[in-house]
C-alpha positions in Angstrom: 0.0 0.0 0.0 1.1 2.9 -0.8 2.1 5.8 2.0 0.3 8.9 2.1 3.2 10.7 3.4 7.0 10.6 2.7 8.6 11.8 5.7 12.0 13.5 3.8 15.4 14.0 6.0 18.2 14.7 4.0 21.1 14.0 6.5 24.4 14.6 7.5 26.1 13.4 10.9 24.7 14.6 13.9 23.0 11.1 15.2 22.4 12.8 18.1 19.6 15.1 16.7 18.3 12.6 14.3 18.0 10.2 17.2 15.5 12.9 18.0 13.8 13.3 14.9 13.4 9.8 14.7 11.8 9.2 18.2 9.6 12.1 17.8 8.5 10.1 14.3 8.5 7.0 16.1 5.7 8.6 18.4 3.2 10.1 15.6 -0.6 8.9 16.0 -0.7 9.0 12.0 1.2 6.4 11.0 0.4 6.1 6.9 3.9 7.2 6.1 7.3 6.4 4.6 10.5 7.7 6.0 13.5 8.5 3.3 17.0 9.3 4.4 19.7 10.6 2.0 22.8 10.5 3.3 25.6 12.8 2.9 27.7 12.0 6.2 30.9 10.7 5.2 31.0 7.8 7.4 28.7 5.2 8.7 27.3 6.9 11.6 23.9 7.6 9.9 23.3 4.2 8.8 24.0 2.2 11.9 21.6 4.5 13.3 19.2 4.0 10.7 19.1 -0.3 11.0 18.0 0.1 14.5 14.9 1.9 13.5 13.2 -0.2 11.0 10.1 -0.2 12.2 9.6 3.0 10.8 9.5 1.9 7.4 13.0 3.5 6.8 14.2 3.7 2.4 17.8 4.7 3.2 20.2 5.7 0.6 23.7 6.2 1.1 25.5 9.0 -1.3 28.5 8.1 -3.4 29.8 11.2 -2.9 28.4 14.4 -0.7 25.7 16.6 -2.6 25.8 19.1 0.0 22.5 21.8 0.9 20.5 22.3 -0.8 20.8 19.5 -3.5 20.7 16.6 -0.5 17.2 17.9 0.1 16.0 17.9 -3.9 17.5 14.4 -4.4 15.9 13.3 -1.1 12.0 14.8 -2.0 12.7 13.3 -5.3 12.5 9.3 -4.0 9.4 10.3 -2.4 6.7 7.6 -3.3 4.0 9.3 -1.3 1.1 12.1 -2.8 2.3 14.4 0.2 6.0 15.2 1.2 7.3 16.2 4.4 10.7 17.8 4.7 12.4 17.3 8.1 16.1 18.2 8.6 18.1 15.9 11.0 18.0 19.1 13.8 14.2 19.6 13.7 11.7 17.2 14.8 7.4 17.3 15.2 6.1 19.2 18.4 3.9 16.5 19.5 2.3 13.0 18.9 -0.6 14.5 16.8 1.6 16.7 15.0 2.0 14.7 11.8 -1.4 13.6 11.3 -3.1 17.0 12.2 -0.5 18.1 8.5 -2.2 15.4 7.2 -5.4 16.5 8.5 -5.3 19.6 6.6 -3.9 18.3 3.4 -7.3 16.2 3.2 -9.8 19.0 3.9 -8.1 21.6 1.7 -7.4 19.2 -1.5 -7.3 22.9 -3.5 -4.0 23.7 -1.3 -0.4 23.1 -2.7 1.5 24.1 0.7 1.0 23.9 4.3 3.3 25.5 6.8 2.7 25.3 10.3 3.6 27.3 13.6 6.6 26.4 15.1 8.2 25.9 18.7 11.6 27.2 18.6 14.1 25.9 20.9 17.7 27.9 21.4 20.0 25.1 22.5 22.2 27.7 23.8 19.8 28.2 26.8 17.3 25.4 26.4 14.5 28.3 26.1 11.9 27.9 24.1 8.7 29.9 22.8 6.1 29.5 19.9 6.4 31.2 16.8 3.4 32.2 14.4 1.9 34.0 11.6 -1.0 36.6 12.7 -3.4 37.0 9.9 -2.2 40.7 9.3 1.4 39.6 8.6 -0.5 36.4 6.6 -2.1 38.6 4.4 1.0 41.0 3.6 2.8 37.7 2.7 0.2 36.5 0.3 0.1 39.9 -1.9 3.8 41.0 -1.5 5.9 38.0 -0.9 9.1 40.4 -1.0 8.5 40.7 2.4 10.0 37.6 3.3 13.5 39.0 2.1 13.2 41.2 4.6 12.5 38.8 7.5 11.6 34.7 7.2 8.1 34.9 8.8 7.3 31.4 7.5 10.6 29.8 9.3 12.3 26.8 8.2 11.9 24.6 5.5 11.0 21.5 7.9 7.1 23.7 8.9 6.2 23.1 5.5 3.9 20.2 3.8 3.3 20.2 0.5 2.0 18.3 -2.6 4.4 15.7 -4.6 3.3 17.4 -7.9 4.3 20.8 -6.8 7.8 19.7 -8.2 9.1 22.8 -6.9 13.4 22.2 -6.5 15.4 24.6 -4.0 18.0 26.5 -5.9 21.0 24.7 -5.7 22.8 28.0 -6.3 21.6 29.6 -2.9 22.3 29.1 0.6 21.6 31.8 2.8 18.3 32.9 1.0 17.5 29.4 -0.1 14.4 29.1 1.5 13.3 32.3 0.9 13.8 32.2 -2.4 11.8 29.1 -2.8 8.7 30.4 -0.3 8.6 33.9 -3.2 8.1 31.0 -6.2 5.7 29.3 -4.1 3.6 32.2 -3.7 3.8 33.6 -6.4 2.4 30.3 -8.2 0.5 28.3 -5.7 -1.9 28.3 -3.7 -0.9 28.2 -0.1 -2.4 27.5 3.9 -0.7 28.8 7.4 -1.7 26.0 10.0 -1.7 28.1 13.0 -0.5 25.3 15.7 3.2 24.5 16.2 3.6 21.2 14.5 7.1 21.1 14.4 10.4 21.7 16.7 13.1 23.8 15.4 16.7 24.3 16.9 18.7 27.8 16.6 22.2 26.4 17.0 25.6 28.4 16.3 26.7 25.1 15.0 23.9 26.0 11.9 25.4 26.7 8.7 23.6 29.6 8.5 25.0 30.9 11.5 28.3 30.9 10.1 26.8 33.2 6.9 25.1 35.8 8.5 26.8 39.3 8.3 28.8 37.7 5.4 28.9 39.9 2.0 29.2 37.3 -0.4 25.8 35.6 0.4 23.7 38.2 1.9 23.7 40.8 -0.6 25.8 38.6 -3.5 22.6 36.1 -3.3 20.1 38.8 -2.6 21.2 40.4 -6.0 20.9 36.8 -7.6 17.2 36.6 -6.4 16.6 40.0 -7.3 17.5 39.1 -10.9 15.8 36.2 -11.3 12.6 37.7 -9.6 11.8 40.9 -10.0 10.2 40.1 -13.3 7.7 38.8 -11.7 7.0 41.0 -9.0 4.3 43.7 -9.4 5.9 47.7 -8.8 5.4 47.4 -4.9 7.2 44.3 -4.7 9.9 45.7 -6.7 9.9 48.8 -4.6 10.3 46.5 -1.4 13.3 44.6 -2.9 14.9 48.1 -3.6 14.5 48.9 -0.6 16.3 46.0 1.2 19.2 46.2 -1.4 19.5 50.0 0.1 20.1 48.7 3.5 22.3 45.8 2.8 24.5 48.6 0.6 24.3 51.0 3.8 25.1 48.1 6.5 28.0 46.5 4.2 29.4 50.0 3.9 29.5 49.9 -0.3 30.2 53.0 -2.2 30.7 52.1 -5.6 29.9 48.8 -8.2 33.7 48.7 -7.9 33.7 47.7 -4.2 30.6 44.8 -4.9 32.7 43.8 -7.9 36.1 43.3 -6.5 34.2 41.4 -3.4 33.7 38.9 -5.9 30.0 39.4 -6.9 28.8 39.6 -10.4 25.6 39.5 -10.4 23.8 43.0 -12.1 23.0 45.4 -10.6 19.8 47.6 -11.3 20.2 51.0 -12.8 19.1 53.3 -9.8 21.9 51.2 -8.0 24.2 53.1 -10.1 22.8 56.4 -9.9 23.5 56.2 -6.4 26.8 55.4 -6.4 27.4 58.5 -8.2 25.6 60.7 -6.0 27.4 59.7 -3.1 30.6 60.4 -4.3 29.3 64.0 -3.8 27.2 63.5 -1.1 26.6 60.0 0.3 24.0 61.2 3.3 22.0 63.4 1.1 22.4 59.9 -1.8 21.2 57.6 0.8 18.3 60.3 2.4 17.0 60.5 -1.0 16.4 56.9 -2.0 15.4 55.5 1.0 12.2 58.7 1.1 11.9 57.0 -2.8 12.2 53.5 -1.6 10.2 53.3 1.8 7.4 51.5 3.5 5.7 50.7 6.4 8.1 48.1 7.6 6.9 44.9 9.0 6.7 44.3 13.1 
């Protein structure tokens, strides 16, 4: 029989977290589901985890060679054999029992929706606090008509609160890291049709260990990638979208400190820029507070709380 869900964890060391995950799939009420495991760790570990968990209907596959983030995750949605796929990375793990089938749940009363994301609990394993993190409908609705938002803050969260259809065949762009998920929420949006499930369904970890932690405040990928997405969306954003991307490419340039195309340029970034970009380069060079002044009056908006 076929599973309704394929339960998706692209993995990489850390047995100690996916011993997590996989108790906390162990537990799940709703148990219609495959798990798939694609392994990038370059040792063993994983697996001699993984054989003392077969009851949980485990499909692991073993990588010849490591296909890193975020092509681990594509290659591991792609042996999904299930209608419905479930992304869980090895450091995340479902909130509760009921958590998995109440996805489910939703999935089958909404059969016109192409992705679910939940609320989250989010633990800092720095201080073993916790708290729960949602969407209110105000900030729900901002998403669904100006999805540039989310470049200016992630207010959907991790990849692992999302649920979606197997024939949404939407692939993470293996060319992004910092603004991978982003990127992929904006093209989801933008094309699909798409539910917030209030409740915390899910369990994520803020770690330093993160990748992500080690590529915040870092040129290269915050505003090199951000002028990558910018490219390859803004022709399909509307004129207030566009102005909202604008605007966050003038504050990355002010918080970087960049002056000239020159300074982006020899940073290793090579990636267009748009025209106004260059207009304000010029300007500073005369003035850089009355440059800066003028196109964020041009640029703002009421920012998000």
């Amino acid at each position: 029989m076929t599973p309704e869900v394929s339960i998706c964890i692209p993995a990489y060391r850390d047995t100690a977290r996916l011993t997590i995950l996989l108790n906390s799939i162990r537990q799940q009420d709703f148990t219609s589901y495959e798990v798939v495991i694609t392994d990038d760790s370059p040792d063993n570990s994983v697996k001699d985890l993984v054989d003392a968990y077969q009851d949980l209907k485990i499909k692991y596959f073993k990588n010849d060679s490591a296909k890193g983030s975020p092509e681990n995750w594509n290659y591991c949605i792609s042996l999904a054999s299930a209608p419905l796929v479930k992304l869980m990375h090895h450091d995340d793990y479902f909130y509760d029992s009921s958590s998995l089938g109440k996805f489910i749940q939703a999935a089958s009363q909404n059969q016109e929706i192409d992705y679910f994301y939940s609320g989250t609990f989010i633990v800092d394993s720095s201080s073993n606090s916790g708290e729960v993190y949602k969407v209110d409908s105000r900030l729900l609705n901002r998403i669904s008509e100006q999805p540039a938002f989310l470049f200016h803050k992630n207010l959907i969260g991790a990849p692992t609160v999302g649920l979606f259809r197997k024939e949404l065949s939407f692939k993470f762009d293996s060319k992004l890291i910092w603004l991978v998920d982003i990127e992929y929420y904006v093209r989801v949006l933008l094309a699909k049709k798409v539910l917030h499930i209030s409740e915390p369904l899910v369990t994520t970890v803020i770690s330093d260990s993160q990748l992500s932690s080690g590529l915040r405040n870092t040129f290269t990928f915050e505003v090199g990638e951000f002028l990558y997405c910018y490219n390859k969306l803004s022709g399909e954003f509307n004129s207030f979208n566009i102005q909202i991307l604008n605007f966050r490419l003038l504050m990355l340039i002010k918080e970087f400190n960049i002056n000239s195309e020159k300074q982006i340029r020899d940073k290793g970034v090579q990636h267009a820029i748009p025209g106004w970009l260059k207009i304000y380069f010029l300007l500073s060079k005369v003035n850089q507070r009355f440059a800066f002044g003028l196109f964020y009056r041009l640029f703002n908006f009421q920012p998000l709380n």
